[in-house]
N, C-alpha and C positions, 0 to 999 in steps of 0.2 A: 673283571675290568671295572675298573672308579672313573668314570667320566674327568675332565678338569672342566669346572664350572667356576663361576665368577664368586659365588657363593655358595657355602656348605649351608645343609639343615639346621636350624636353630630352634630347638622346643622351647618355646618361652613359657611358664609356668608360673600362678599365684603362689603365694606364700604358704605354704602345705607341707606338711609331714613326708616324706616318701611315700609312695606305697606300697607296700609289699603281701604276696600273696603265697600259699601253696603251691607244688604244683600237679597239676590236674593226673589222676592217676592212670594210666593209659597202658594196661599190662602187657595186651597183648599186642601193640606198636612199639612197647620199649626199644626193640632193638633196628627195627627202621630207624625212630626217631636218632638213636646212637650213631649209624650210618649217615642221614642228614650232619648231624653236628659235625663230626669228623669231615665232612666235606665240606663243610662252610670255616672250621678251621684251618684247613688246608687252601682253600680260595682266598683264607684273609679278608672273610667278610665280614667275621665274631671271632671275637677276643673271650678268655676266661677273664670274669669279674669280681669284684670286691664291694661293689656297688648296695646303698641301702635300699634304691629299689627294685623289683621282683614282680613281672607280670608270668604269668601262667604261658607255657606252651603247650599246644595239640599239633596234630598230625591233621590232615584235611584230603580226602581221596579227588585227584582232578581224573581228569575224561579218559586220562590213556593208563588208568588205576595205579597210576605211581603217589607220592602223596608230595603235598607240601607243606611245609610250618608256617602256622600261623601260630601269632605269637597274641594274647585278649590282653590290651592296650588300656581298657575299658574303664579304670580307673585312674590312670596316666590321662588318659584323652578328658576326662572329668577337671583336672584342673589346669589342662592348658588351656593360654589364651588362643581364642581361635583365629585364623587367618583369613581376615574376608576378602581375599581373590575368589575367584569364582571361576568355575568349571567351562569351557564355551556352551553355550548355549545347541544341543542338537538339531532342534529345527532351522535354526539357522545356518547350522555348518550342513546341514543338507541342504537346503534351498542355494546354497554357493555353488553346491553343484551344476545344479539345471542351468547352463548358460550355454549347451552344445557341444560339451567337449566330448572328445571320440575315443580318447585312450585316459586308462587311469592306471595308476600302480601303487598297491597298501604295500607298507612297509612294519613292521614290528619291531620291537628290539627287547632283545634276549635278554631277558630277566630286569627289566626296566628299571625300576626302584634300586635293584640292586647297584646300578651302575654309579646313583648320586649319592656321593660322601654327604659324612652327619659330622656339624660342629665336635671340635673335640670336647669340650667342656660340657656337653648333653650326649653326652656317649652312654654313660652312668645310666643316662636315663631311660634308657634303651635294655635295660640288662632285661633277660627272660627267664626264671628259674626250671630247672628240668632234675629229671631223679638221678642225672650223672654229674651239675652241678650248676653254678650262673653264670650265666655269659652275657656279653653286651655286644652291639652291633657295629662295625664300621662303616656302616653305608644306610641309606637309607630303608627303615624294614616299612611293609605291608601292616596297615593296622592304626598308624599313629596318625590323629585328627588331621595335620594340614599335609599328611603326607602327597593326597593327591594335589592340594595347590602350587606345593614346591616343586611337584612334578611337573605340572603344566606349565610352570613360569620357566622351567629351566629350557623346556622342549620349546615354546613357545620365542625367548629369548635367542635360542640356537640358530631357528628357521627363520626369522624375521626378515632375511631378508629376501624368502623365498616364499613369503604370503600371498601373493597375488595369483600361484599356480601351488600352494600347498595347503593341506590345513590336517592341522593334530587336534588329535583329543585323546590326552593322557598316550600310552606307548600307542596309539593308532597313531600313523602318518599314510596318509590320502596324498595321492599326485596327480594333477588332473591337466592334461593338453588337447589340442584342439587336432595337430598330426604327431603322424609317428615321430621327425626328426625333431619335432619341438622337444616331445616329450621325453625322447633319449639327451637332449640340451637339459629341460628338467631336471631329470634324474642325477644327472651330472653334478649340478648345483647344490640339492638336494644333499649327496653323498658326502660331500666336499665339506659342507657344513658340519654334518654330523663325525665326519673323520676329525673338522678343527679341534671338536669337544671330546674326541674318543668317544663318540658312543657305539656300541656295537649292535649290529642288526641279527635276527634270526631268520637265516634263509629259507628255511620250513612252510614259515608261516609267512611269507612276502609273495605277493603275485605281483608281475612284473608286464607295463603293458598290453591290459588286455581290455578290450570292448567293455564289457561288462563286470559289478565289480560288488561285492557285498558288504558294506557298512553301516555301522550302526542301528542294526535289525531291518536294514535294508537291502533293496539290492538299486544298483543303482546305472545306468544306462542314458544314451546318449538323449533319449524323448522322453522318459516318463522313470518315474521312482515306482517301488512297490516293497507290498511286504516279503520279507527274504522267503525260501521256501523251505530252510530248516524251520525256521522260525515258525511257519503253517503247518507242518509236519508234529513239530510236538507239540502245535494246539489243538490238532488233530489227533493222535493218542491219548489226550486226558480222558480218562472214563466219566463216563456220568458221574457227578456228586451226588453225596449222601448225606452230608453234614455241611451247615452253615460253611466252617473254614474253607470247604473243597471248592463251595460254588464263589465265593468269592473269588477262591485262587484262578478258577477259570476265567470271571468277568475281567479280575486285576491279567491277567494274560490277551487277554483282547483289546485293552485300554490304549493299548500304543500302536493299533490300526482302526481304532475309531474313525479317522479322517477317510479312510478308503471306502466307508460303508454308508450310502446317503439313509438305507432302511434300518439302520442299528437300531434305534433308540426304541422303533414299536417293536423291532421281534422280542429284544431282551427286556423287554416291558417286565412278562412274567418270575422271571429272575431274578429281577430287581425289585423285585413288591414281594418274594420270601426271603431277601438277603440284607435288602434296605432297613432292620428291627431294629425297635432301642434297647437296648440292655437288658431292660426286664424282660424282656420278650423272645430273647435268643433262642430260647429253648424251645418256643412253637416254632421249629423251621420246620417244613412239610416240603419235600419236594414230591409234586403230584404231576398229572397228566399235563397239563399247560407248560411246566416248568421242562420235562422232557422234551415234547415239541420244540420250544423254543429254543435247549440244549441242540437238537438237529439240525435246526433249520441256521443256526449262527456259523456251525461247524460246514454247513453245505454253502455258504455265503460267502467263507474264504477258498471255496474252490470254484467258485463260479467268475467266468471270465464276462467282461474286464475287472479285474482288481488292479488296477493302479490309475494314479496322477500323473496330469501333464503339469512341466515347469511351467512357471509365469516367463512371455517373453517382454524385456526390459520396452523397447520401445513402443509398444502397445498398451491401450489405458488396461484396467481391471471393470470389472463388470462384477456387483457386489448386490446382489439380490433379497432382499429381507422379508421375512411378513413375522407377524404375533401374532397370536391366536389368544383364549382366555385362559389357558397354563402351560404358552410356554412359548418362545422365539426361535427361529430357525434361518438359518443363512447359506450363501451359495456362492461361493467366489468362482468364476469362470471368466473365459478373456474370450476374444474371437480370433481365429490365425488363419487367414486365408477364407475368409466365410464358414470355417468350422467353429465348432464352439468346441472348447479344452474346458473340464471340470478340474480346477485348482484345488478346493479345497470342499467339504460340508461341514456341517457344523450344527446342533441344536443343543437345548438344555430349556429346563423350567425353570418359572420363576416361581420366586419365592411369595410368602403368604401376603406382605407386605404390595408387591410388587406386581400380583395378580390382582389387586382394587386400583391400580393406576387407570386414567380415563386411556380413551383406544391410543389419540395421539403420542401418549405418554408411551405406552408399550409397545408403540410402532417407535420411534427416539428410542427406547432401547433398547429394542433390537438390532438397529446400526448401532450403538455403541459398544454393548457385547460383542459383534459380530468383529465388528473393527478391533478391539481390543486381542480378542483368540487369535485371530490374523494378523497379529500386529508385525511381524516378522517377513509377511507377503507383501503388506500393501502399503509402509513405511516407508514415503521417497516415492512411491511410484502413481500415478495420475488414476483415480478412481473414478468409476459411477456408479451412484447408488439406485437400484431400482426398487422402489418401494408403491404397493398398491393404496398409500393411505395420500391423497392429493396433498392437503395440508402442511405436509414436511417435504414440498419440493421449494417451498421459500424459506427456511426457516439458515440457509447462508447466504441469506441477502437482507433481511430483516427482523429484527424482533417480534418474536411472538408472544402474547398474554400467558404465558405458562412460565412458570418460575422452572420446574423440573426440564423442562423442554430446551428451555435457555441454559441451563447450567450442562445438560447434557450435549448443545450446540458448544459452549464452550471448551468443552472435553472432547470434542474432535476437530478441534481447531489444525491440531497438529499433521491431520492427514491431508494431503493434497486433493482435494475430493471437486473434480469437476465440476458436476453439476450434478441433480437430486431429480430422478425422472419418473411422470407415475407409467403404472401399468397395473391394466385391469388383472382386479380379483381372478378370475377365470384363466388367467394367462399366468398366474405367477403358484404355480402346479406344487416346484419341488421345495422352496422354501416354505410354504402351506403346511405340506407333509409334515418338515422335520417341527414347526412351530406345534402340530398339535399332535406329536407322536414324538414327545422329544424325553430327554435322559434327565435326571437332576445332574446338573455341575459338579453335585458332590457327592458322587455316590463314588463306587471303587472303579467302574467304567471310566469317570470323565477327569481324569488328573494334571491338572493345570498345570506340574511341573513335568508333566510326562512321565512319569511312570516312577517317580520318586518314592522307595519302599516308606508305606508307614502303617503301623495296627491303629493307630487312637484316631477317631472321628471327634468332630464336634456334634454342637447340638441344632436346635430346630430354627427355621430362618428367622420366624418371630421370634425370638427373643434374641438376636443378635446384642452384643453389648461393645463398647468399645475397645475392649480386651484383645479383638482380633489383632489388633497390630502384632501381637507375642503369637498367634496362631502359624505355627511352621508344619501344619499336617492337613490331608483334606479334612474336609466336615461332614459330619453323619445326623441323621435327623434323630433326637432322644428326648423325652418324655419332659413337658412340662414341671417345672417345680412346684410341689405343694407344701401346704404348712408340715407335713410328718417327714418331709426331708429333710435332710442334713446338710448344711453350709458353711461358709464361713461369715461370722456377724459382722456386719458392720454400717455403716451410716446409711444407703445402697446395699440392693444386692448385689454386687460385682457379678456372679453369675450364679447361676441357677443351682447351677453342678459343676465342681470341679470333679479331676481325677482323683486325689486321694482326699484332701482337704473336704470334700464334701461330705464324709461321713464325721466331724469332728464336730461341729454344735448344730441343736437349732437354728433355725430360721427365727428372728426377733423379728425382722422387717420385711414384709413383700412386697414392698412398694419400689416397684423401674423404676430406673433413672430415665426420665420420657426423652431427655434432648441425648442419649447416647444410643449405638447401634448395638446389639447381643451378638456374641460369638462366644466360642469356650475359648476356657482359659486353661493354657497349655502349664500346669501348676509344675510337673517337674523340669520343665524348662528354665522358670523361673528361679528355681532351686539350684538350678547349676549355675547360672550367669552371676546368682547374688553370690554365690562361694567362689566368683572369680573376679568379682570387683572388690577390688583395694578398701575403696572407703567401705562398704557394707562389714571388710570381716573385719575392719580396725576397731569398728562398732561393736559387732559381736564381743572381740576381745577383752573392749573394754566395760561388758554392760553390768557388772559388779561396783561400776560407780555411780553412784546416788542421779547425778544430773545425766546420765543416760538412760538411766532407767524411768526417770520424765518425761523424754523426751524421744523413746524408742520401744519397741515391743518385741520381744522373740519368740516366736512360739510357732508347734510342730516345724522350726526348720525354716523358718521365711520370720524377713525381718521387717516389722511396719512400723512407721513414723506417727506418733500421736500428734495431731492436730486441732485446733477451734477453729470452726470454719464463720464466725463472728467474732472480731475481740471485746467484745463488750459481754463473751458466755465464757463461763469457766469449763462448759462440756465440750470434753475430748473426744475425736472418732479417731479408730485407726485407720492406716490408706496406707498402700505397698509401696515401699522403699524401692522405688526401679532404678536397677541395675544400668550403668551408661550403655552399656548395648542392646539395653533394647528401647533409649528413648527415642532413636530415630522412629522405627517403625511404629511407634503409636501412636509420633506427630502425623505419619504419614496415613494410617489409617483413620485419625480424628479430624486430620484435615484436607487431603487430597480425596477421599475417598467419597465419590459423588454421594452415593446415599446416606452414609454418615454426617461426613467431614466440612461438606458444602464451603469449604473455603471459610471457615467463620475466620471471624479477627482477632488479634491478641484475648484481650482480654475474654472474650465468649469462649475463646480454645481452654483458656485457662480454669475457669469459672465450670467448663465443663468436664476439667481432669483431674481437681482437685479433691475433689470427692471420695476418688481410688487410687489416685499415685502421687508421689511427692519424689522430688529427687533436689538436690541443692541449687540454688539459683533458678528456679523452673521458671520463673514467666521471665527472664532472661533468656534462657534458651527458647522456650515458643514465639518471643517476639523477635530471635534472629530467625526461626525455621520461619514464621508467617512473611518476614521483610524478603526474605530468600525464594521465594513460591514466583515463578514463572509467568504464571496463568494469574495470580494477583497483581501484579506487577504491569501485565498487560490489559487488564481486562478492568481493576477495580482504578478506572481512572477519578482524577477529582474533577466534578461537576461548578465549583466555584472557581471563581475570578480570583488570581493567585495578589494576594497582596504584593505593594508594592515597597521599592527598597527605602527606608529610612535614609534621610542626606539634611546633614549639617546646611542650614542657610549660613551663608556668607553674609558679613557685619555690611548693614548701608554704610553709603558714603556719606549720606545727611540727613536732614530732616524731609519725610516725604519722600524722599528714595526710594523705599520697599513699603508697603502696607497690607494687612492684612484685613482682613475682610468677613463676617460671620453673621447668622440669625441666631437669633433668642425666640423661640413661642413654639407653638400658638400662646398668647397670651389672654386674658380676659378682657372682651372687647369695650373700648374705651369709645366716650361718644362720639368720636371724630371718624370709628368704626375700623381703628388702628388695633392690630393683636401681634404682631411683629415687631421686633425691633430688632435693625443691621447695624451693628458692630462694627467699626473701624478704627484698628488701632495701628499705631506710626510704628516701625521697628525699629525706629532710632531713637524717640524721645517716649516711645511709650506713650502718648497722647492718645485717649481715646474719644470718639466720638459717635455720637449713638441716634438711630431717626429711627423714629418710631412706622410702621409702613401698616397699611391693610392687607396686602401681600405681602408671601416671597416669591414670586415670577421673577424671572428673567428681563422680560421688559419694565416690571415698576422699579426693580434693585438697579438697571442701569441707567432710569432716570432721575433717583434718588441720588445714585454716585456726582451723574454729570452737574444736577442743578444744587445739590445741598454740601457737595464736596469739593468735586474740581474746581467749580467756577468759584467758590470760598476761598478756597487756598491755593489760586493759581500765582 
């Protein structure tokens, strides 16, 4: 079945060669794979092709050992342009839940992808080579870059007008009512929808109606979320690890019930200190007696009742609890409902090396910042109170305080509706204590900011942060200091310490940081792909066998940099990275939103600070619309002077002495009469001037002056 949709798939694609591939030799699934194809030709969902390009197919074993094709994309997806819709957000499509509803109903649909047609004109592009021959897709296949946004837009498009009681993500559809007969009204509307567009459901996998309901690695119920119980179950069968990869996989398996566990951070302490290694050190992993323990006691944590969260209820404030410690912040979002107290959410993580020498006030301020930021999803819209034990920061939204950090980080939570800031003794403020000084790094494989978003590459160590993070799409991992015998890329700046592959390719000429920019790694094959799918970067490429591009451009291992003098009065040339138009947003966004970084500078300081390691065409044109476009500038950097006033033509007197104008000359050199002034009066009709010399300019002698040596003159 092919949906009718408003729109077909469109792979949009840079300017590239096909690309075509083998295909992958799979002897002993050949004739599976043969039975597939002959039933997707028979469906009419593949066509034989002619096509120049050629991704590879395998076979893939799903849960009830039958298999499915998947078709490696992998260098198709390499030069499409990508689709920036974006996936719904899961914490928030579960937090939609918690509003008291009593029935819900999941819905699937049979073979989802397959149901939305593909442009005809990128059908070609679609071909898959196999050892009985090439075919192309009529519908949309699994694998291809924006396939999940086309998916979502269409689903999303379909139900719209069933948002307020539905919510999709990707072929999940969630139905959630308050009674039974609403919910059979729901369903109704729901169906009707989906019948407009033909889509087809799978009854198998639909549960219809029931109290409780499992989504999105949850289960989810009328009072509280928690973690699914398959999902405990096979964290529960992992055997003890042996090898760095296995303990990770364990920690990265617990990372997405972080929130349910307020003691996580100390048990998995030992875990995270043989897994947390830089590079050079992989290889001392040791899982010893400590690490064991702590393997137990994580596994006995998800069975130990209560494990779960209460929703937030909407008309009630939030109660947002904070402390710092000296390495590390911890937070507590809890409401009150009826004189009980509901735990929302926990939350800790350490701070970085930088961030640990802030004075107390300072890491008391950021720990409401952090805390609110993780939360931002809970307590966006909704009436806060902050309880923090450090007195100092219960004024700090009423008046200015002497701390530049303090202020700029008040400015950064402008956005939340935050009641009022109340203290509460040390001694009382127990569980945020805990998590501040028993707390996780943010960036280990535990604490994944995008929830649980697969990635193998970390970055590097908090101090050497560099401005680069903006292209940072993975978490970060703590790695070894750069030394003179390492390998870099040369240039005016270190750009960073270590890349991925580019860091074995020269000396280090200069160690000297860049002091005004923040360290992070730099995502170097990321960069590789965006500049191979920006226009202007490969028209460059193309043409750098011409004399004035090769002055004015550099190519080398695969990245292309812009030669510049960063004085015009020097003939010496640095090179700085050719950034690619998709990624200049986020580096405005991290050099200048980003409180520890970015601090809001202005044009020209933004620029002055980027120029060193990127160039892109019209660049202080673009940062001077990003900086005029900034929110939080716009509101906050107001002008302290008196706004001049408008220029206006005088109108011509009628006569002489009609209009006059009026002015001092001095101080002058005092004459014996003990006169250093002289007022100016000149006619605006005859130009006549006339001039008294005075010992003041006051008010009172200039308008005795006027009356007795002027008016009475020329009356």
């Amino acid at each position: 079945n092919i949906a009718r949709t408003p729109k077909s798939h469109i792979i949009n694609t840079i300017p590239h060669s096909p690309p075509s591939s083998r295909p992958y030799p799979q002897p002993d699934k050949e004739e599976v794979m043969y039975k597939l194809i002959q039933e997707f030709l028979t469906a009419g969902l593949i066509t034989q092709s002619n096509s120049p390009y050629a991704a590879p197919a395998i076979l893939v074993k799903k849960k009830d050992q039958s298999y499915r094709l998947v078709v490696d994309y992998k260098r198709l997806n390499a030069i499409t342009i990508k689709d920036s819709s974006s996936l719904p957000n899961m914490e928030d499509t579960l937090r939609k839940l918690g509003k008291g509803f009593s029935y819900f109903s999941k819905l699937d649909l049979k073979s989802g992808f397959y149901q939305i047609p593909i442009d005809d004109n990128d059908k070609e592009k679609t071909a898959f080579i196999t050892p009985f021959g090439l075919y192309q897709f009529n519908v949309l296949p699994m694998g291809l870059r924006n396939s999940p946004p086309t998916f979502q837009k269409v689903m999303t498009d379909t139900l719209k007008s069933c948002r307020s009681f539905c919510l999709v993500y990707l072929d999940d559809i969630i139905v959630f009512s308050t009674s039974f007969w609403e919910h059979l009204d729901h369903l109704k509307q729901v169906f009707s929808a989906l019948q407009s567009k033909s889509l087809v459901l799978n009854p198998p996998k639909c549960e219809i109606a029931v109290r409780q309901i499992d989504y999105l690695g949850h289960t989810i119920t009328k009072d509280c979320i928690k973690p699914m119980r398959a999902k405990i179950d096979a964290i529960l069968n992992i055997e003890e690890p042996h090898t760095l990869a296995q303990a990770n996989r364990f920690l990265g398996s617990l990372g997405w019930y972080r929130k349910f566990l307020p003691k996580f951070a100390d048990i998995a302490a030992p875990i995270h200190a043989v897994t947390n290694l830089t590079k050079s050190n992989r290889r001392k992993f040791k899982w010893e007696n400590p690490q064991s323990e702590a393997f137990r006691q994580l596994k006995q944590m998800l069975i130990t009742e209560p494990l779960f969260l209460h929703y937030p209820v909407d008309h009630l404030p939030l109660i947002l609890t904070t402390d710092a410690s000296d390495i590390g912040i911890g937070g507590v979002l809890q409401q009150e409902v009826n004189g009980n107290i509901h735990n929302l959410y926990y939350h800790s993580q350490l701070m970085t090396t930088c961030e640990k020498k802030y004075s107390t006030i300072e890491k008391e301020a950021l720990a409401i910042y952090k805390c609110l930021e993780r939360m931002r999803s809970f307590v966006l819209g909704r009436s806060i109170i902050i309880m923090t034990d450090h007195c100092p920061l219960c004024y700090i939204m009423q008046k200015s305080i002497k701390n530049t950090r303090v202020n700029r980080i008040t400015h950064l939570i402008q956005e939340y509706n935050i009641d009022k800031i109340v203290h509460i003794q040390g001694r009382y403020n127990c569980l945020p204590d805990y998590l501040s000084r028993y707390s996780k790094e943010q960036d280990d494989a535990l604490f994944d900011i995008d929830y649980g978003l697969a990635s193998k590459n970390k970055s590097k160590n908090f101090s050497q942060r560099k401005l680069v993070a903006a292209m940072t799409l993975r978490p970060r991992k703590k790695q070894p200091i750069a030394t003179n015998n390492q390998q870099s890329i040369e240039n005016h700046n270190i750009i960073s310490q270590q890349f991925d592959t580019l860091s074995q390719s020269e000396d280090i000429k200069k160690n000297k940081s860049s002091s005004n920019l923040s360290c992070n790694y730099f995502d170097i094959a990321k960069l590789k792909i965006e500049q191979q799918r920006d226009p202007q970067i490969q028209k460059i490429v193309q043409n750098f066998s011409l004399e004035s591009t090769k002055n004015s451009f550099l190519f080398k291992e695969d990245i292309v940099y812009k030669l510049i003098s960063l004085n015009k009065y020097s003939h010496k040339k640095i090179k700085v990275i050719y950034l690619p138009t998709s990624m200049i947003e986020s580096l405005l966004r991290a050099s200048h939103d980003d409180p520890m970084s970015g601090s809001h500078f202005a044009t020209d300081r933004m620029y002055y600070k980027i120029r060193t390691h990127f160039w892109w065409p019209k660049m202080k044109t673009t940062i001077q619309r990003y900086v005029k476009s900034c929110s939080l500038c716009t509101q906050f950097n107001l002008s302290r002077t008196k706004k001049y006033g408008h220029l206006r033509s005088i109108p011509p007197p009628e006569g002489p002495l009609a209009l006059i104008g009026i002015d001092f000359c001095g101080p002058l050199p005092r004459t014996p009469r003990e006169n250093q002034y002289v007022l100016v009066i000149t006619d605006y009709f005859t130009r006549h001037i006339t001039a008294i010399a005075l010992p003041n300019c006051t008010a009172e002698t200039t308008a005795r002056a006027l009356f007795d040596d002027f008016f009475c003159k020329n009356s």
